[in-house]
C-alpha positions as YAML, in Angstrom:
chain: A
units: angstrom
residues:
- id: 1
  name: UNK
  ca: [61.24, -24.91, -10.13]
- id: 2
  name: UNK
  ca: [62.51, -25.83, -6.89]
- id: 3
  name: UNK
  ca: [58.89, -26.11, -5.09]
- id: 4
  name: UNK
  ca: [56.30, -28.32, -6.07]
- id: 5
  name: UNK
  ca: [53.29, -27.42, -7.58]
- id: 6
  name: UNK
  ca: [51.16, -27.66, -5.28]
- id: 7
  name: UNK
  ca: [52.98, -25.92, -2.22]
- id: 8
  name: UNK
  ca: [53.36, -23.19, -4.76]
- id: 9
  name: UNK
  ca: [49.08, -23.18, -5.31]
- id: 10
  name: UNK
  ca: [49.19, -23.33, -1.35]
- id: 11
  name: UNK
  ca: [51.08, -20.24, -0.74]
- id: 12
  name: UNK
  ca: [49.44, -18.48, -3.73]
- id: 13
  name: UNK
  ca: [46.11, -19.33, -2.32]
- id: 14
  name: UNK
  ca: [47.85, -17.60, 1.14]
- id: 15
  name: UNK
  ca: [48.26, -14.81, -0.41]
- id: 16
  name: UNK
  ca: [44.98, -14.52, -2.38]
- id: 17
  name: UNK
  ca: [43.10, -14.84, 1.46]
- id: 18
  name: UNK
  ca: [45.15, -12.37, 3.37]
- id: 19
  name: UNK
  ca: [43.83, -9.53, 0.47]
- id: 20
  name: UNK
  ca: [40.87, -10.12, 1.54]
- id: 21
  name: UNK
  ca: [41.61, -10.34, 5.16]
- id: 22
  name: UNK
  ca: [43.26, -6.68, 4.20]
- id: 23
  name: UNK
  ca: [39.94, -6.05, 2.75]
- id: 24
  name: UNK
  ca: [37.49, -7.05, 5.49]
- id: 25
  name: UNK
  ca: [39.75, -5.09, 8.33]
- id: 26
  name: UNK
  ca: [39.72, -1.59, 6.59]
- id: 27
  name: UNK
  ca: [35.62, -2.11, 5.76]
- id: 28
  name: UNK
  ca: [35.09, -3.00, 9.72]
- id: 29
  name: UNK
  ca: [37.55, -0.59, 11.39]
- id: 30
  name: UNK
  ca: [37.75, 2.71, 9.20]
- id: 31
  name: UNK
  ca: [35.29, 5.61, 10.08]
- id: 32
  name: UNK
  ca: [34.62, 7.03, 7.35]
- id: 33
  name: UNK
  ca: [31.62, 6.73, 4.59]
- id: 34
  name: UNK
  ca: [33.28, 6.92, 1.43]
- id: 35
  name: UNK
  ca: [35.62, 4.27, 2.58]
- id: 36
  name: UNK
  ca: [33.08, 1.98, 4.91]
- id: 37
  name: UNK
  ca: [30.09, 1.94, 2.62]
- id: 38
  name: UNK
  ca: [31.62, 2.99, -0.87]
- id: 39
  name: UNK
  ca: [34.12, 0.98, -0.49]
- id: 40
  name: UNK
  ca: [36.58, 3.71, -2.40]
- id: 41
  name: UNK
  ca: [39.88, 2.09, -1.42]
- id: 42
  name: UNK
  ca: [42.28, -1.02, -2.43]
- id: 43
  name: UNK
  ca: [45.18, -2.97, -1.27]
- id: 44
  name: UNK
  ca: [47.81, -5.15, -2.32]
- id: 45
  name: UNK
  ca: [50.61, -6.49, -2.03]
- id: 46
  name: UNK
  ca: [53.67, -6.00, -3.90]
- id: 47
  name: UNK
  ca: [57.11, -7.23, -3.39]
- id: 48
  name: UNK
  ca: [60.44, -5.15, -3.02]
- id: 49
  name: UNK
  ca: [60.75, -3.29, -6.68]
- id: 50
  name: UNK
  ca: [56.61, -2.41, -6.55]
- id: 51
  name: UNK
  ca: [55.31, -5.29, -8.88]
- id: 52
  name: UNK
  ca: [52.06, -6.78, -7.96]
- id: 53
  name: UNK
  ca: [51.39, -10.17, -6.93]
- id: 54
  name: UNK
  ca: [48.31, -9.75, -5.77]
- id: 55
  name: UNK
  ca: [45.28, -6.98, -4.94]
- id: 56
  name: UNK
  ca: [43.00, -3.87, -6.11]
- id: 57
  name: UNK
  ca: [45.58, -1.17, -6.02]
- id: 58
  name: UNK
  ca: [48.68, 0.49, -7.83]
- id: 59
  name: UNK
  ca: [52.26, 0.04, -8.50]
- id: 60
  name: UNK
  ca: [54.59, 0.58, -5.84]
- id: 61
  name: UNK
  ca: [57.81, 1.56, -7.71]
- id: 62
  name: UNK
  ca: [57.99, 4.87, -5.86]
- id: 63
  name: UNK
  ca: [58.56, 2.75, -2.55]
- id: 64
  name: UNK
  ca: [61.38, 1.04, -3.93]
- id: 65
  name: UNK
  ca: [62.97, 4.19, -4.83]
- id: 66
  name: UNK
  ca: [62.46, 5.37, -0.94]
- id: 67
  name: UNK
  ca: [63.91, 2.22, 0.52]
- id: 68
  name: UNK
  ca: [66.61, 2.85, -1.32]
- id: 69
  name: UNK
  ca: [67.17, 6.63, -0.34]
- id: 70
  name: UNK
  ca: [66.13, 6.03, 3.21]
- id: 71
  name: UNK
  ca: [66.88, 3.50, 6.30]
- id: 72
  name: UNK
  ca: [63.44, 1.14, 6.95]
- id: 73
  name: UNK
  ca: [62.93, -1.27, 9.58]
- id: 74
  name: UNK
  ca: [60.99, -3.60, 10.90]
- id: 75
  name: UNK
  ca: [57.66, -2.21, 11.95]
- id: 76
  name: UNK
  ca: [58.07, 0.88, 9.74]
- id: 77
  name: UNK
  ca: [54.97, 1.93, 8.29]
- id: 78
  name: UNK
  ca: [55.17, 4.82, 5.02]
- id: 79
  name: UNK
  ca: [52.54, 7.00, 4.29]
- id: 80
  name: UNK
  ca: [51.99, 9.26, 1.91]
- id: 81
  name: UNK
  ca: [49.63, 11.07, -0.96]
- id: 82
  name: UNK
  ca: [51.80, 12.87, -3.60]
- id: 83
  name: UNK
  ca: [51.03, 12.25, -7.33]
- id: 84
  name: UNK
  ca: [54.21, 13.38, -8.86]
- id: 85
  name: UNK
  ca: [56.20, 11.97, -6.19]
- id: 86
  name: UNK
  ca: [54.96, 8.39, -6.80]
- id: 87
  name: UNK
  ca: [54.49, 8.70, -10.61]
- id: 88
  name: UNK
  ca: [51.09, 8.97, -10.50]
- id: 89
  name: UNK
  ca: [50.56, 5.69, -8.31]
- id: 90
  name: UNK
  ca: [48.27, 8.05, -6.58]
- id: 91
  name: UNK
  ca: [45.72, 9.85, -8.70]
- id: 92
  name: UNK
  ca: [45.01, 12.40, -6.11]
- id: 93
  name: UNK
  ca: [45.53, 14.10, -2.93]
- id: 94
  name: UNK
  ca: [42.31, 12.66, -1.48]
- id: 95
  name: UNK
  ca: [43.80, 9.21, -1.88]
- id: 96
  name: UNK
  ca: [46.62, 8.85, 1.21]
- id: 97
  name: UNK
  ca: [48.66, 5.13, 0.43]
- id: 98
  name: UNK
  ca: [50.22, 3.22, 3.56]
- id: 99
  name: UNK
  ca: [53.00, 1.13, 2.90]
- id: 100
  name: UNK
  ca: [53.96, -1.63, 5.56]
- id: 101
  name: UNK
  ca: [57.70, -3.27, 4.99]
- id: 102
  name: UNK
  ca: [57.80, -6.82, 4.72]
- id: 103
  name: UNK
  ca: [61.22, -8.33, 6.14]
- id: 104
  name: UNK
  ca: [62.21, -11.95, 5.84]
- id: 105
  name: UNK
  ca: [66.08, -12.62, 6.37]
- id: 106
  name: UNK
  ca: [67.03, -9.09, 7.42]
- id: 107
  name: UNK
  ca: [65.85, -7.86, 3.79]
- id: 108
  name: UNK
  ca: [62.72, -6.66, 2.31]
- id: 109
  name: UNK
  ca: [60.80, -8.76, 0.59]
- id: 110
  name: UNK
  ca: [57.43, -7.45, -0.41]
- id: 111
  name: UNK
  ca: [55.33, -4.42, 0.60]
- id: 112
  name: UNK
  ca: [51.70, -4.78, 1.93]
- id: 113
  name: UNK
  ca: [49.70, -1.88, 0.65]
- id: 114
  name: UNK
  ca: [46.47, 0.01, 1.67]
- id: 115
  name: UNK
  ca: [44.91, 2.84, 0.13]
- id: 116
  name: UNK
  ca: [42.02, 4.94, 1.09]
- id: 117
  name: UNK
  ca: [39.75, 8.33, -0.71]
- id: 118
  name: UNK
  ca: [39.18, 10.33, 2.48]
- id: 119
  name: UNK
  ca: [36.41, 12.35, 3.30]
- id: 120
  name: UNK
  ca: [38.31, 15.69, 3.24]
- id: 121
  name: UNK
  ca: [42.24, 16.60, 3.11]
- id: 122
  name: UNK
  ca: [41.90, 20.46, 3.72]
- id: 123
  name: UNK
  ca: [41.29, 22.11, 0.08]
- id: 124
  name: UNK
  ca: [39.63, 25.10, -1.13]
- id: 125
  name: UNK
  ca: [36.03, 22.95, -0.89]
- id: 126
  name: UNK
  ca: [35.01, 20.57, 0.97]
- id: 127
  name: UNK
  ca: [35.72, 17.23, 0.07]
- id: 128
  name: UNK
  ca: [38.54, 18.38, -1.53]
- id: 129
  name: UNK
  ca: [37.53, 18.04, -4.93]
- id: 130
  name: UNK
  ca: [37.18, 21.43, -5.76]
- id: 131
  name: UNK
  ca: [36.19, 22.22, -9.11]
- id: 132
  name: UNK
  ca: [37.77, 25.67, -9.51]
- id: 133
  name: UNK
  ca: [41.14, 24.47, -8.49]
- id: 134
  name: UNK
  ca: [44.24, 25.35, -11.18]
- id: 135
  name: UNK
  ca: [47.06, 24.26, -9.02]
- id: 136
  name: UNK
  ca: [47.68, 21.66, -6.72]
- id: 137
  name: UNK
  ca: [47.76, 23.26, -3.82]
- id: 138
  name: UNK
  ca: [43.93, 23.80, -4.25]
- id: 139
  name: UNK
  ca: [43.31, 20.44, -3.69]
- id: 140
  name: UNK
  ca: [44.36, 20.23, -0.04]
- id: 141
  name: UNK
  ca: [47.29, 18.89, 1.88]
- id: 142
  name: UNK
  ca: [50.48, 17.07, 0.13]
- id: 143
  name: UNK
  ca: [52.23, 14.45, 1.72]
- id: 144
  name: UNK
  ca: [55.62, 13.30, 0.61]
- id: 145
  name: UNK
  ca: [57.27, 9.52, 1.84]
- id: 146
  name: UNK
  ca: [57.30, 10.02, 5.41]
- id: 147
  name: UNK
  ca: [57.01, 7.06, 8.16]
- id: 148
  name: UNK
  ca: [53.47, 7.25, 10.30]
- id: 149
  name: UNK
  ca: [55.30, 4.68, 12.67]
- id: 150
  name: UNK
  ca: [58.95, 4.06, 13.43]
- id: 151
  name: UNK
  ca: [59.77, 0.59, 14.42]
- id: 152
  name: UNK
  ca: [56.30, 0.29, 15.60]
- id: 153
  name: UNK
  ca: [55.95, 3.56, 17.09]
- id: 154
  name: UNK
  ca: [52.90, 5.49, 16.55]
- id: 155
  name: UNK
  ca: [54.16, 9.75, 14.88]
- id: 156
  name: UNK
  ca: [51.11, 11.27, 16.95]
- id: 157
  name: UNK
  ca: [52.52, 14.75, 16.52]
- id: 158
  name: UNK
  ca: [52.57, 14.00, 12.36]
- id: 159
  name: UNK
  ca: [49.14, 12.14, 12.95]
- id: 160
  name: UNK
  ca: [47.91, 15.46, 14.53]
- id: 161
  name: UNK
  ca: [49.10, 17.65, 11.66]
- id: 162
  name: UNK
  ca: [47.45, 15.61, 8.82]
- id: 163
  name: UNK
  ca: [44.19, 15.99, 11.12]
- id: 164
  name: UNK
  ca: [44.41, 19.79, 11.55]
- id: 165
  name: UNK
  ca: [44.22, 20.00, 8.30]
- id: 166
  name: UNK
  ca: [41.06, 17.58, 7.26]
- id: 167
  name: UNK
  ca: [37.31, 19.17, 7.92]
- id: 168
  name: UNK
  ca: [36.80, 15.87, 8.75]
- id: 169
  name: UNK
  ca: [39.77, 15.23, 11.69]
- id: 170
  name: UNK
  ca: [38.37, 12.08, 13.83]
- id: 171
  name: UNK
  ca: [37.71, 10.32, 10.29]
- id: 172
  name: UNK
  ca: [40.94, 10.69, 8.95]
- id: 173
  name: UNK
  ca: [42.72, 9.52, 11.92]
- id: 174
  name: UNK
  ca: [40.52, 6.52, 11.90]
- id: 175
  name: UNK
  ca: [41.26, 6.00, 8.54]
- id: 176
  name: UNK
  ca: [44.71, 6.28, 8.53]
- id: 177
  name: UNK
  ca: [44.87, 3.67, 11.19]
- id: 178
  name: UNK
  ca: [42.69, 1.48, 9.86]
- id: 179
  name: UNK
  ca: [45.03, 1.60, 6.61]
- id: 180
  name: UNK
  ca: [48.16, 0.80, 8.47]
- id: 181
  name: UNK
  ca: [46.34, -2.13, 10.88]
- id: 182
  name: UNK
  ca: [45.42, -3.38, 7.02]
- id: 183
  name: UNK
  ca: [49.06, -3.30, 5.94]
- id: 184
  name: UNK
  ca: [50.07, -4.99, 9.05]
- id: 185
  name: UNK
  ca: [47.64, -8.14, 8.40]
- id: 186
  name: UNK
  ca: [49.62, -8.64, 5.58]
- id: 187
  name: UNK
  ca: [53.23, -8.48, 7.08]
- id: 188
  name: UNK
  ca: [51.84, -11.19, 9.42]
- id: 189
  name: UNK
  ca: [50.37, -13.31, 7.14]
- id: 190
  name: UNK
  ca: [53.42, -13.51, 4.65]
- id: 191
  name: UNK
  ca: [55.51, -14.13, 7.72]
- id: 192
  name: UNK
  ca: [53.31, -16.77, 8.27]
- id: 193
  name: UNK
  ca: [53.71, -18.59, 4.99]
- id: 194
  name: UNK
  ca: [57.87, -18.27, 5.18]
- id: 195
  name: UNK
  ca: [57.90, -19.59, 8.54]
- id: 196
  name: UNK
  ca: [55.69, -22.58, 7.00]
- id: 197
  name: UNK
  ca: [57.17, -22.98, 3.86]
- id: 198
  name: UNK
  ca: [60.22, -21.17, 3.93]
- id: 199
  name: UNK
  ca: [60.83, -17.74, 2.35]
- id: 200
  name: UNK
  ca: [62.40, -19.31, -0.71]
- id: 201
  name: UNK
  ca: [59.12, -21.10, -1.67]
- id: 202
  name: UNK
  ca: [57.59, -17.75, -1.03]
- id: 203
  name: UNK
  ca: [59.60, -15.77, -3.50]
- id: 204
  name: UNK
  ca: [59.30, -18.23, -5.81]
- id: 205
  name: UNK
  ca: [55.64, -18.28, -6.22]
- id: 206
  name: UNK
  ca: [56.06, -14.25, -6.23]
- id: 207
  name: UNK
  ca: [58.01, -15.42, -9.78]
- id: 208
  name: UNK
  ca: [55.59, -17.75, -10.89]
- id: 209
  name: UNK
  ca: [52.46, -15.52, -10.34]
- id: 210
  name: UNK
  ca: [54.34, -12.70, -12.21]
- id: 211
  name: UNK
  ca: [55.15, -15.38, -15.15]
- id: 212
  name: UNK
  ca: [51.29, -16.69, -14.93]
- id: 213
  name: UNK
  ca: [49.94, -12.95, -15.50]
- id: 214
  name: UNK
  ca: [52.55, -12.24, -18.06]
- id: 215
  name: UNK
  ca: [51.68, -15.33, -20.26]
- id: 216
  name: UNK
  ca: [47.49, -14.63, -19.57]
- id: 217
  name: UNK
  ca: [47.85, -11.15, -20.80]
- id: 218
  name: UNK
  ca: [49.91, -12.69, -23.80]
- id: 219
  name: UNK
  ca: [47.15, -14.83, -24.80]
- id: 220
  name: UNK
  ca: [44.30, -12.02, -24.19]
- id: 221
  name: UNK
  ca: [46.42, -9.27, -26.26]
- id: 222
  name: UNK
  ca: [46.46, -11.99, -29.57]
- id: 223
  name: UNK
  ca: [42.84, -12.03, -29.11]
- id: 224
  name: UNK
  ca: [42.65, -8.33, -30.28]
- id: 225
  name: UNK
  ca: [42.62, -8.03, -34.27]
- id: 226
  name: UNK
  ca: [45.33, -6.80, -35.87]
- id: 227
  name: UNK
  ca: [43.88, -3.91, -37.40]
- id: 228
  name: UNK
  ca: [43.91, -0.87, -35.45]
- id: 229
  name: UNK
  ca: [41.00, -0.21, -32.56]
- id: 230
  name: UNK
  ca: [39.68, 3.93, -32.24]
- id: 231
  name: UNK
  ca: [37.85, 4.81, -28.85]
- id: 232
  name: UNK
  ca: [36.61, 8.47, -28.65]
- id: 233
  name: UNK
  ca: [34.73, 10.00, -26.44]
- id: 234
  name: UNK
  ca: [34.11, 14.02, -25.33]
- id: 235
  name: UNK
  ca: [34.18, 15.60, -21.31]
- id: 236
  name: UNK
  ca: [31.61, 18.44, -21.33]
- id: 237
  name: UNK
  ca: [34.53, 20.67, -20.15]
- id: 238
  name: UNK
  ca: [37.24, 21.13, -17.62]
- id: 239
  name: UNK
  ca: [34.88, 22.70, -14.89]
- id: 240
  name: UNK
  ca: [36.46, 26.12, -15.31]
- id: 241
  name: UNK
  ca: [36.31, 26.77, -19.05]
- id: 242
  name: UNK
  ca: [33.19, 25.63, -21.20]
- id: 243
  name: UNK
  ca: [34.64, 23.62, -23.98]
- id: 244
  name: UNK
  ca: [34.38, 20.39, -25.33]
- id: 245
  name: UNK
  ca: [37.08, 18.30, -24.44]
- id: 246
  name: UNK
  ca: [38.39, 15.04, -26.61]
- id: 247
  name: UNK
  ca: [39.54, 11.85, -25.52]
- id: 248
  name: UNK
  ca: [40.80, 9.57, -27.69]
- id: 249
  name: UNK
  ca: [42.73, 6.52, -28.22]
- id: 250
  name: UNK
  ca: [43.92, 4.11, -30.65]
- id: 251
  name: UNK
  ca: [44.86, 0.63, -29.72]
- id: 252
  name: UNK
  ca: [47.31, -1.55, -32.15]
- id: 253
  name: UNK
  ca: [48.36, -5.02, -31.81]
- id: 254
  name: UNK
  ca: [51.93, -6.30, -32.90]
- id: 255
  name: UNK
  ca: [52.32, -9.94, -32.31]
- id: 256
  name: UNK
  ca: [51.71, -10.55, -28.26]
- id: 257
  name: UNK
  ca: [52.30, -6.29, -27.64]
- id: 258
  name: UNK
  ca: [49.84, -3.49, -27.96]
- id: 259
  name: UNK
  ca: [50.48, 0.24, -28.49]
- id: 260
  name: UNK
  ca: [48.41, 3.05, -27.43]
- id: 261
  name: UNK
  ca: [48.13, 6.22, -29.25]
- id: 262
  name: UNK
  ca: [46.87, 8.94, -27.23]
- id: 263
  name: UNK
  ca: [46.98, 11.32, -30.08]
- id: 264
  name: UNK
  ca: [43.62, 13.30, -30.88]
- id: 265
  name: UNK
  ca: [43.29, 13.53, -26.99]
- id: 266
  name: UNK
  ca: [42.91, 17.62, -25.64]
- id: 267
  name: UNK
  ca: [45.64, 18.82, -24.28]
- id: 268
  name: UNK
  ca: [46.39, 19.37, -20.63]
- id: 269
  name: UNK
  ca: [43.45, 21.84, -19.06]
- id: 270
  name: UNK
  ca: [43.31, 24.25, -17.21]
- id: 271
  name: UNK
  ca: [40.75, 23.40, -14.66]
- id: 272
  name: UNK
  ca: [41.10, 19.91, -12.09]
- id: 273
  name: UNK
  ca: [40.57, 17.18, -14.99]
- id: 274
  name: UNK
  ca: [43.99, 16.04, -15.92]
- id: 275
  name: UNK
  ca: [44.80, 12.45, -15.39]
- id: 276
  name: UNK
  ca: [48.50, 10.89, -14.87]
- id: 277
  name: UNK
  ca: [49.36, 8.76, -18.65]
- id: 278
  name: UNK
  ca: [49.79, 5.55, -16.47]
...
C-alpha cells in the first residue's frame, strides 16, 4: 500500500461527497416529476471495466466494451437505454443511462454515471409502460451507445430525435441534460482529487474500496446458515394472460459463496413482466 491510510479515507470520503453532489444536481435541475419528486434515478461512479466504487446505480461493463469498439475523448458524454445491449444494466426503455469519461494521463480511468425513469419514451401508452406490450418495440424508443456530446459538443439534431419521440418532449430534454451536467460533476471532482493527491493514490483507493466490499460481503454471506434458504412468492399474472405466476428462489451457502437457484420460477411470459437474471 503505497498511500497512507488516511489520504486513502480522504479521497474515499471525496468520492463518497461528489455522489451526492451528483445527487443534489439532477434533484434541482431535471424537469420532470418522476425524477424531481420520486426521486426514480441513481448514479455512480465506476472505473474503466464498469465496477463500482461508489453510488445507487448499475454495472457499467457494457461501457467498457464500447470504449473498446469505439474512439472516446475528453468531454465525450454516452447515452443510451438498451437492455440487451448493456446486459440488462438497464431494466427498461424508460430508464436512459449517461455515461461521462473520466481521463487522467491520456487514459480512462473511471466512468461517472447518471440514470434517470422518464416520464414518457414514445410507446404504445403513455408512460411507456404499457401493459399489453409483447415485444419491445411496444415499449417506446431504443437507444443503442451513441455520444449526446462530442468533445463537449452538444448532438442537438440526436437531442431533437429522442424528443420527437417522448409525449413528454421539454421534460426529456431537461432530463437528459440534467443527467449529463450530473456526470460531469463527477469528472470534475475526480480530477480534483488526482490533481491533489495524484492519480495513483486515486486508483489505489478504487482497489482498496473494491477489497473493503469484497471482504464485508464475505463476512455477511457466513452469517447465512448453511442449510438451504426457500423464498416464494406468486404475480397475479403477466397483464395479458390471467394466470398465476411463481417466483421462487433458493439461496445456499458454501463457505464465504452463495448460490441461487432460480428453479420453480415461471417461465418467461408473454405479457411486459420479464426481468433480466442479473
Amino acid at each position: 500500500m503505497a498511500t497512507d491510510p488516511i489520504t486513502v479515507q480522504v479521497i474515499a470520503n471525496g468520492i463518497k461527497a461528489l455522489i451526492y453532489e451528483m445527487d443534489a444536481a439532477i434533484e434541482r435541475t431535471s424537469m420532470s416529476v418522476i425524477i424531481r419528486e420520486q426521486h426514480d434515478f441513481g448514479m455512480s461512479l465506476i472505473d474503466e471495466r464498469g465496477w463500482v466504487i461508489s453510488g445507487t446505480t448499475f454495472t457499467g461493463g457494457s461501457l467498457a466494451e464500447y470504449a473498446a469498439a469505439n474512439p472516446v475523448y475528453p468531454g465525450d458524454v454516452i447515452l443510451f437505454n438498451d437492455p440487451y445491449l448493456s446486459h440488462g444494466e438497464i431494466s427498461h426503455l424508460g430508464d436512459t443511462m449517461i455515461a461521462v469519461p473520466i481521463f487522467w494521463d491520456e487514459r480512462i480511468i473511471a466512468w461517472g454515471i447518471a440514470w434517470g425513469h422518464h416520464m414518457d419514451m414514445g410507446a404504445d401508452a403513455p408512460a411507456s409502460m404499457p401493459t399489453q406490450a409483447t415485444e419491445i418495440y411496444h415499449e417506446g424508443l431504443q437507444i443503442p451507445p451513441v455520444k449526446l456530446y462530442v468533445k463537449g459538443e452538444l448532438q442537438r439534431d440526436l437531442l431533437s430525435v429522442i424528443a420527437r419521440n417522448s409525449r413528454t418532449p421539454d421534460m426529456m430534454t431537461g432530463d437528459l441534460l440534467a443527467l449529463s451536467s450530473a456526470g460531469k460533476i463527477a469528472e470534475k471532482r475526480v480530477h480534483e482529487l488526482c490533481e491533489k493527491f495524484t492519480g495513483e493514490a486515486v486508483l489505489e483507493t478504487f482497489a482498496i474500496l473494491f477489497q473493503r466490499a469484497h471482504d464485508t460481503m464475505a463476512k455477511l454471506i457466513k452469517l447465512l446458515p448453511e442449510e438451504p434458504i426457500v423464498f416464494e412468492d406468486y404475480m397475479d399474472n403477466d397483464g395479458l394472460n390471467d394466470v398465476a405466476l411463481t417466483i421462487k428462489a433458493t439461496i445456499t451457502r458454501k463457505g464465504d459463496r452463495v448460490v441461487i437457484d432460480y428453479t420453480g420460477t415461471s417461465p418467461q411470459t408473454e405479457g411486459p413482466v420479464n426481468y433480466p437474471v442479473n
